[in-house]
N, C-alpha and C positions, 0 to 999 in steps of 0.2 A: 226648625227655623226655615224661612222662607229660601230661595236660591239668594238671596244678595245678602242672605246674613242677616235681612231683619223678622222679627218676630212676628208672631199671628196678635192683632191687636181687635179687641170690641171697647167701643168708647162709645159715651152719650154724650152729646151737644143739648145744649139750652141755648132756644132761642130767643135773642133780646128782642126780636119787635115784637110777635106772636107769642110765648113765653113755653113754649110747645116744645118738649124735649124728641130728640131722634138715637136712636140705637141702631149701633153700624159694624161692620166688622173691616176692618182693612189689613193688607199683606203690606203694605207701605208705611213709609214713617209716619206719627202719629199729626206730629204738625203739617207737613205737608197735605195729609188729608183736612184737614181743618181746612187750611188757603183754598182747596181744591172745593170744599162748601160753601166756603163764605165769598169765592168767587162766581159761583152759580153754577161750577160744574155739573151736580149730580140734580137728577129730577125733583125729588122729592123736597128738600131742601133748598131748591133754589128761593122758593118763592116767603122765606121765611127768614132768609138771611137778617142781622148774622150772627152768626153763633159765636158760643163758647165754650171750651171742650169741657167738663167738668167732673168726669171722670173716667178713665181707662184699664183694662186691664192685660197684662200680654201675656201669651204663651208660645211655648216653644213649637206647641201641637196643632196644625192647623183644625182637626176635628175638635177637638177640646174647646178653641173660639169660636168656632162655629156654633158647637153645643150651646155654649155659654151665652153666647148672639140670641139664640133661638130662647133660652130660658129666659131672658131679659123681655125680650118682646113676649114672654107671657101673661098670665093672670098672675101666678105671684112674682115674676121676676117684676111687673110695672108695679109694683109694691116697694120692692125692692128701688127702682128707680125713683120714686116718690119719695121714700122716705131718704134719699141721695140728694135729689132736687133740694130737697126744704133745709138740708145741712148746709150745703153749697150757698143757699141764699142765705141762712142764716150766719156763717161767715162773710158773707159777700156784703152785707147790712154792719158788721158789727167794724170790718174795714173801714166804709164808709167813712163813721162816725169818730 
């Protein structure tokens, strides 16, 4: 765990206006990082606001999220997130209605 006790976290955001997912790794609370994107803190992200978090995962290990960071923004981890995305929307449709 991190020093204040919170975990190692990699989350992916979907973005509502561009519909463009991001893959992140943060030492911080999971919502708080959220506020901190969809306020236009971070570069990438700014210009894409705003998101929503749609899936995370925590570890105790900060190497092991990181790994996990780095698998994700691969060839098959964006497979992986693809086929996350369309879950995610495909609840998020069925809510709707």
């Amino acid at each position: 765990m991190g020093e204040d006790g919170n975990m190692f976290n990699v989350y992916v955001l979907k973005s509502s206006k561009t519909r463009k997912s991001y893959v992140g790794f943060t030492e911080k609370n999971i919502k708080e990082r959220l506020i901190e994107h969809n306020n236009g803190l971070c570069r990438w992200t700014k210009g894409h606001r705003p998101f929503k978090l749609i899936y995370y995962e925590s570890y105790f290990c900060k190497k092991d999220a990181l790994l996990r960071e780095k698998f994700l923004k691969s060839g098959v981890g964006s497979r992986i997130i693809q086929a996350i995305i369309k879950e995610f929307d495909n609840t998020e449709r069925s809510s709707d209605g």
